[in-house]
VEXDREN-2710 file (C-alpha; in Angstrom, 1 decimal):
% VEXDREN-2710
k/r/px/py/pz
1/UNK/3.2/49.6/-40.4
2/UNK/5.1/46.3/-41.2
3/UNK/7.7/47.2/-38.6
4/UNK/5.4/47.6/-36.1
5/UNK/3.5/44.7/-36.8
6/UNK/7.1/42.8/-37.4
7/UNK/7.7/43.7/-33.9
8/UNK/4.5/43.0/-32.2
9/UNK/4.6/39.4/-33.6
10/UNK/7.8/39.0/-32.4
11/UNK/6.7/40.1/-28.8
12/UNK/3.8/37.5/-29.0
13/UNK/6.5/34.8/-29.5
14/UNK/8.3/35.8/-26.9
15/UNK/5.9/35.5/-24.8
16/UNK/5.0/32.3/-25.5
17/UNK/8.2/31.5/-24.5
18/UNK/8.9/31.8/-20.6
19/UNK/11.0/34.4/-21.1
20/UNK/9.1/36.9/-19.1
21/UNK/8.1/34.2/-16.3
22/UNK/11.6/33.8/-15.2
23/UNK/12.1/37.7/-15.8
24/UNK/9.4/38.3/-13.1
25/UNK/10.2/35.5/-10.9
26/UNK/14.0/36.5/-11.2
27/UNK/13.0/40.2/-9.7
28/UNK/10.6/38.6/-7.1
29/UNK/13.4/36.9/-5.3
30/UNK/16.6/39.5/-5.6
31/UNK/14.0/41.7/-3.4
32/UNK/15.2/40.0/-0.6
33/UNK/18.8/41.1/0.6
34/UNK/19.1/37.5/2.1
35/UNK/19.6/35.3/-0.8
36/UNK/22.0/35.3/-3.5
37/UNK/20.0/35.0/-6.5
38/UNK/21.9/34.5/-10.1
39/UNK/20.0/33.8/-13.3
40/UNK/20.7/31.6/-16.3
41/UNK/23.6/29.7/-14.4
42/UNK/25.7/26.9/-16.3
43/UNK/25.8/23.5/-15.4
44/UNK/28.1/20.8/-16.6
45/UNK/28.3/17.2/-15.1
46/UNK/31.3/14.4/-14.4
47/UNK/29.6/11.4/-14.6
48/UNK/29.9/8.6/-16.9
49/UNK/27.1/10.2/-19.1
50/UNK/28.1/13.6/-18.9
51/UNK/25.5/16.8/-19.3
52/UNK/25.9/20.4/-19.4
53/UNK/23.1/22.9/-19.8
54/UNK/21.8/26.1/-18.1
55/UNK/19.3/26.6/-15.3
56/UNK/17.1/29.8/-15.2
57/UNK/17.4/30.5/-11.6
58/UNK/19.9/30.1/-9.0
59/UNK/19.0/30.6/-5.3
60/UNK/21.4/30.1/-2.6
61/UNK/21.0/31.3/1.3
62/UNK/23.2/31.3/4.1
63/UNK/21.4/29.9/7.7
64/UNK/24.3/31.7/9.7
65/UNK/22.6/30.6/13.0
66/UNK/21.8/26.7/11.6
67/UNK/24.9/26.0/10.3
68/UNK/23.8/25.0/7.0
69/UNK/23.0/26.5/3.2
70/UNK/20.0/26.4/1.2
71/UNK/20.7/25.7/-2.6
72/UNK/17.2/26.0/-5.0
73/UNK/17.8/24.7/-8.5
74/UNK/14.5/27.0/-10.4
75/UNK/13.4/26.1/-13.9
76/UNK/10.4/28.4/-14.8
77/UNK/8.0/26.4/-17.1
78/UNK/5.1/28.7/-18.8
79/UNK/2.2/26.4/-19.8
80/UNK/0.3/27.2/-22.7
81/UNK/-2.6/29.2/-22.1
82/UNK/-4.5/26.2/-23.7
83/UNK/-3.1/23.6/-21.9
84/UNK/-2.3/24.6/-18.7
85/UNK/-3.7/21.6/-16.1
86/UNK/-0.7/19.6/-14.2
87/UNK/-2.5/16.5/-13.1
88/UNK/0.0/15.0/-10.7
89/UNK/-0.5/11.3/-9.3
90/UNK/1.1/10.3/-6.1
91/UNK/1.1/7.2/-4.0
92/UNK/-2.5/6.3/-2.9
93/UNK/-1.2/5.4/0.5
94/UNK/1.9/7.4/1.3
95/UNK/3.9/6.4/4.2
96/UNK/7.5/6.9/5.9
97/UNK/9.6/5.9/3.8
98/UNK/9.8/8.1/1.1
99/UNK/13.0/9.6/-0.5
100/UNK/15.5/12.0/1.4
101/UNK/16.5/15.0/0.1
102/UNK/20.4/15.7/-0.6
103/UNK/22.0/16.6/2.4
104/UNK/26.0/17.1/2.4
105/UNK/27.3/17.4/5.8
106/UNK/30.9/19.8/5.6
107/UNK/31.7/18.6/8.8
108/UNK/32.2/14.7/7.4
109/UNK/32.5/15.8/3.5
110/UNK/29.7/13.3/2.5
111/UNK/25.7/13.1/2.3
112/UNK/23.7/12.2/5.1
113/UNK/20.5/10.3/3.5
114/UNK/19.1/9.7/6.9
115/UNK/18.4/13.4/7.8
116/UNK/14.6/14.2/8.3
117/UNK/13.8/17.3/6.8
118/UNK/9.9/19.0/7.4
119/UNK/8.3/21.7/6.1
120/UNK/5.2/22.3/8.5
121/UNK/4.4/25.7/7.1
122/UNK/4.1/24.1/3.9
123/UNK/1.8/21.4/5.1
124/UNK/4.8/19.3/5.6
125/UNK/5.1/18.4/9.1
126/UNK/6.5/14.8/8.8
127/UNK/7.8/12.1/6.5
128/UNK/4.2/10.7/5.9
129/UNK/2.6/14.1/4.6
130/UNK/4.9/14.6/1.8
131/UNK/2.5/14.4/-1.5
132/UNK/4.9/11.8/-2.8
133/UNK/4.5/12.3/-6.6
134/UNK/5.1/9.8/-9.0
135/UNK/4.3/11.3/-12.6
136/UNK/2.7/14.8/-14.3
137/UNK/-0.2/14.6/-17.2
138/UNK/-0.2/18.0/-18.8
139/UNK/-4.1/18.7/-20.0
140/UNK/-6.3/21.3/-22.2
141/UNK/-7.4/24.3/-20.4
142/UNK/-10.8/24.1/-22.4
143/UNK/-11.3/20.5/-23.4
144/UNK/-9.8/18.5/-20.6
145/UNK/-8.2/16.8/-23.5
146/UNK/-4.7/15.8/-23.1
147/UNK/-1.8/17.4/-24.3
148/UNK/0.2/16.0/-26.9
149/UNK/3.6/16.3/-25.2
150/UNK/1.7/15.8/-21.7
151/UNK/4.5/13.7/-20.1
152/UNK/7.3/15.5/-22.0
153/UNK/7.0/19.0/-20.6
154/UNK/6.5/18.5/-16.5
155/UNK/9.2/15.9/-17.3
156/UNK/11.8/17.6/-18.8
157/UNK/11.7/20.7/-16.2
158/UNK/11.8/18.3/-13.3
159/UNK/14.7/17.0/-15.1
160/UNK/16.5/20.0/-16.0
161/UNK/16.0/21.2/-12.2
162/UNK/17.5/17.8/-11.2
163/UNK/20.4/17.8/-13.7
164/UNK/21.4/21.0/-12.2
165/UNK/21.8/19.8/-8.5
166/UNK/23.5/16.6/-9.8
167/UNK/26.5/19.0/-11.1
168/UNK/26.5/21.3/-8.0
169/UNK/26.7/18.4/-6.1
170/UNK/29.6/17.6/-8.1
171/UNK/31.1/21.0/-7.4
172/UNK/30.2/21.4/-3.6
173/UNK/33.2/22.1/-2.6
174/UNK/33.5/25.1/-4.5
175/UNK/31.2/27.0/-6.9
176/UNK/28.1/27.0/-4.1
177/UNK/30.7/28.2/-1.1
178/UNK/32.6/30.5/-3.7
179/UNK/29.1/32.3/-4.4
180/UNK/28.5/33.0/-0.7
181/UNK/32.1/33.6/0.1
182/UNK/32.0/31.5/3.1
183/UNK/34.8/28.2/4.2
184/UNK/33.2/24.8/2.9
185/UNK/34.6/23.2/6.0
186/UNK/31.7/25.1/8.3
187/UNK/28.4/24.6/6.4
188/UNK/26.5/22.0/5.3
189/UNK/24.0/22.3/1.8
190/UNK/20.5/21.6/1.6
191/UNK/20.1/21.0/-2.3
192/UNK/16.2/21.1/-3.7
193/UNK/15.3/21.4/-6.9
194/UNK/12.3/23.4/-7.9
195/UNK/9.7/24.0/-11.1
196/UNK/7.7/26.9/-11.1
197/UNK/5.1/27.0/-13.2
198/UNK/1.9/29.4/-14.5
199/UNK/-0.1/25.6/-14.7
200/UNK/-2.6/24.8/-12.0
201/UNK/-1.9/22.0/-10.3
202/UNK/-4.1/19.2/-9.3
203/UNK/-3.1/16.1/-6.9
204/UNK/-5.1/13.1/-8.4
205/UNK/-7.1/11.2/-5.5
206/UNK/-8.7/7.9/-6.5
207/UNK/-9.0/4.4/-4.4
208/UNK/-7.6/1.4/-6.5
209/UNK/-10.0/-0.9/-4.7
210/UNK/-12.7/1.1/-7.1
211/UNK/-10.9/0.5/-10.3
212/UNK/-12.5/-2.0/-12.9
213/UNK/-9.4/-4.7/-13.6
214/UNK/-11.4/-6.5/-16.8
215/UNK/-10.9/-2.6/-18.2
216/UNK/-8.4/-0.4/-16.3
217/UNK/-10.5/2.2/-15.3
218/UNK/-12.7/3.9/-13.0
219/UNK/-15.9/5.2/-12.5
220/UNK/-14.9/9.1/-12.9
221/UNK/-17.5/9.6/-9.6
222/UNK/-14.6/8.3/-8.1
223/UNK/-11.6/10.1/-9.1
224/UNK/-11.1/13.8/-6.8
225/UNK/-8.8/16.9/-8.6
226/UNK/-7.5/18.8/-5.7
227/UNK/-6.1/22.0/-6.3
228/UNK/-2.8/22.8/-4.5
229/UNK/-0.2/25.4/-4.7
230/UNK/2.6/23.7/-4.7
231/UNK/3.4/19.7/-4.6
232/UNK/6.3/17.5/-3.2
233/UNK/7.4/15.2/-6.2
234/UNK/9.5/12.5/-6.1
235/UNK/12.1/12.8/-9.5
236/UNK/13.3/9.2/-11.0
237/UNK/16.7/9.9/-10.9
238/UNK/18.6/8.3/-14.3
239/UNK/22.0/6.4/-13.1
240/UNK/23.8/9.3/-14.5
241/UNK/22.0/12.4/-12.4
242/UNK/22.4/10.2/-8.9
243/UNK/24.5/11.2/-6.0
244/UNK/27.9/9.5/-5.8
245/UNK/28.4/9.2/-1.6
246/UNK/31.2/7.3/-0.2
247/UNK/30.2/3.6/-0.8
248/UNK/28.8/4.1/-3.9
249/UNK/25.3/5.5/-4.9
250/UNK/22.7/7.4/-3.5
251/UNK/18.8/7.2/-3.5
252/UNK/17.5/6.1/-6.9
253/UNK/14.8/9.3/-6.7
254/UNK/15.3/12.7/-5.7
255/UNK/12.5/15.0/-3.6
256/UNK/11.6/18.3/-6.2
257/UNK/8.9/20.7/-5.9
258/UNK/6.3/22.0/-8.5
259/UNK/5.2/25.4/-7.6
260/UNK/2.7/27.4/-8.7
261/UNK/4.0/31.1/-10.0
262/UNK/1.4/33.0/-8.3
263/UNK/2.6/31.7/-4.6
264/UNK/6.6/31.3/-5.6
265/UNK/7.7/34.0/-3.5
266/UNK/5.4/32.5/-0.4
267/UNK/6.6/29.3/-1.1
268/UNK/10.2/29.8/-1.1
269/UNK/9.5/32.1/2.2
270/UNK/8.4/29.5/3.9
271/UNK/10.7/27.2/3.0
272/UNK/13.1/29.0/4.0
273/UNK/11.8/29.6/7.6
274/UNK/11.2/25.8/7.6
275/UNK/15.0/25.2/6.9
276/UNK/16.0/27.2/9.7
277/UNK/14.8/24.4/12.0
278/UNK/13.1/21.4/10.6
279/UNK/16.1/19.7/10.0
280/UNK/16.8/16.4/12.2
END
């Protein structure tokens, strides 16, 4: 009897711990002959504050007819039953000019920043529909209180997504082309980093002009939840996790998604197709 219930409380730890979330979402994607999915992939950085560390998934696919390859960066992030509502703010008014996503051109051997990249079938059909996210509040299922770590856990999986790309970035030139057996010189690399998560996501709408200054807040009639399956989020990138381009630095912030685990494999479908095209 002890061993058994020994062993069923160690089950119900494990499963508080992701383990199985990246397990399922791990077996989700290999079921498509067209990626090259590895899981729990080391990372290690060469920057003046270096980082190493391990991300869950690893997703790479070769657009033979495009030219280019697709690199994901997954972190799966289980939220606790009890606190599982990612509030995500973005920028009330979003326009054109938010952040590029890390494009290496092979054909120059350096990033192109100024490549516009669409997802329509993700509701992303130019610059000025991107969500724009600028920071996560993690709240209580039941009480809509929120969490005590509510910045720290959205946070550090954007981050740990991010860190990864930073170091494959680094390596371009050999671990993603070694993986896919293909010549570095022909293809360029698409990098996105990605957070799935079993939270529901919620993009915060609100009009500033409502907003009481004397007390810094709002009347909540004014404030909208809406519920999307996935959200474009823009990662503050620390000095050591930015891309180094020829002339120094790149963008200061990094385009990542948060996805929701119940529409990962749709997502990344469609992203895919997207990526096949929607690249200017």
């Amino acid at each position: 009897m002890n061993q058994i219930t020994h062993s069923n409380n160690i089950t119900t730890e494990l499963n508080g711990t992701g383990l199985f979330l990246e397990s399922v979402v791990y077996n989700l994607l290999i079921k498509n002959s067209e990626y090259k999915v590895l899981r729990e992939e080391p990372y290690s950085g060469y920057t003046s504050e270096s980082f190493e560390g391990v991300i869950d998934i690893l997703l790479v696919k070769l657009l033979q007819s495009a030219g280019r390859i697709i690199c994901l960066t997954i972190e799966c992030k289980k939220a606790d039953l009890a606190q599982k509502k990612w509030v995500i703010e973005r920028w009330i008014k979003p326009d054109e000019s938010n952040y590029p996503f890390d494009y290496y051109e092979a054909g120059v051997n350096n990033f192109n920043f100024n490549k516009n990249i669409f997802f329509p079938s993700l509701g992303y059909g130019g610059m000025k529909f991107f969500d724009q996210g600028i920071q996560t509040f993690e709240f209580n299922e039941s009480l809509g209180k929120l969490s005590r770590n509510q910045g720290e856990r959205p946070y550090l999986a954007l981050r740990q997504a991010n860190e990864a790309i930073s170091s494959f970035v680094d390596e371009r030139k050999n671990r993603i082309y070694e993986i896919l057996g293909v010549n570095f010189r022909q293809y360029d690399i698409l990098f996105i980093p990605v957070v799935i998560t079993t939270a529901d996501l919620l993009l915060l709408d609100y009009d500033p002009e409502k907003i009481d200054l004397s007390r810094g807040e709002i009347d909540i009639k004014e404030v909208k939840l809406n519920p999307k399956d996935w959200v474009h989020y823009e990662f503050p990138l620390p000095y050591s996790l930015r891309t180094r381009a020829q002339g120094g630095l790149g963008p200061v912030k990094r385009p990542s998604f948060i996805v929701s685990a119940e529409k990962c494999e749709e997502f990344v479908t469609k992203l895919m197709k997207d990526s096949e095209s929607y690249v200017l």
